[in-house]
N, C-alpha and C positions, 0 to 999 in steps of 0.2 A: 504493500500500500504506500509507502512511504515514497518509494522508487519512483511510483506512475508519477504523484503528486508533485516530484524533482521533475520529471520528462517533461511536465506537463507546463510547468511553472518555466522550465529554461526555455521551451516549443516557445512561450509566449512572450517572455523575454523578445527572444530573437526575431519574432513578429515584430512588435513594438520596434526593435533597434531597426530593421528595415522602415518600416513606417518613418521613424526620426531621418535616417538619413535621405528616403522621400520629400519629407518635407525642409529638410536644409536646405536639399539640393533646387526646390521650386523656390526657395527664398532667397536663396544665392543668383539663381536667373534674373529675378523682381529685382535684383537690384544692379540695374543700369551702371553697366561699366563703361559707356561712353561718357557719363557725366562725373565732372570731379570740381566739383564747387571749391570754395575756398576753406579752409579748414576751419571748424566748428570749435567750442571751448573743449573740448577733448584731445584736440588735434586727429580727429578722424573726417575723411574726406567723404565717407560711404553717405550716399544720402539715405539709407537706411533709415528708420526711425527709432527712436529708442525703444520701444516696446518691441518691434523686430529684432533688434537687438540682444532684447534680453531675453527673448524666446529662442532666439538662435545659441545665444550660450546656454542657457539652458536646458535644450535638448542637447548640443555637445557634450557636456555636464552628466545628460543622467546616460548617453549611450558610452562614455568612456567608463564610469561606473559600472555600469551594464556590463562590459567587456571584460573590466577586472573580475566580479563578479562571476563570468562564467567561465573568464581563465582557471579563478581558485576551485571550482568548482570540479572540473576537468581535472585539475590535478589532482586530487583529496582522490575522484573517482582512480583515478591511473595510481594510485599510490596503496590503494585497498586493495584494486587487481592484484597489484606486485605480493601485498602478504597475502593474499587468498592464495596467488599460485607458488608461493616461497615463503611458507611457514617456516621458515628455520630461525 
């Protein structure tokens, strides 16, 4: 039971992390790299808007999470193999 619950839960993870990179990648288009205004009190030229902005970090945020997340994941599994098949 526990196993599905892990399959099921990283299945959907990795859903989500496609979906985010979906949506970075359509908000990284929306934003017009022909235009480069004069730099903002940030010193950023992106005419992005803040709240784009901070959705785009954001979702970077939670799929780099995401990604450690299912690194350690992976390993712990590849690590329990190893004593399952080398009890010693």
């Amino acid at each position: 039971m526990k196993k599905s619950w892990l399959i099921i839960l990283w299945t959907l993870a990795v859903l989500i992390d496609i979906g985010v990179y979906i949506v970075i990648g359509i908000m990284m288009m929306a934003d017009d790299d022909r235009y480069y205004g004069p730099l903002d009190k940030y010193g950023d030229t992106s005419p992005m808007s803040g709240f784009d902005k901070a959705i785009t970090y954001l979702l970077w945020t939670w799929s780099f999470v995401n990604i450690a997340v299912t690194t350690i994941l992976i390993l712990q599994f590849i690590k329990k193999r190893r004593l399952a098949l080398n009890p010693a």
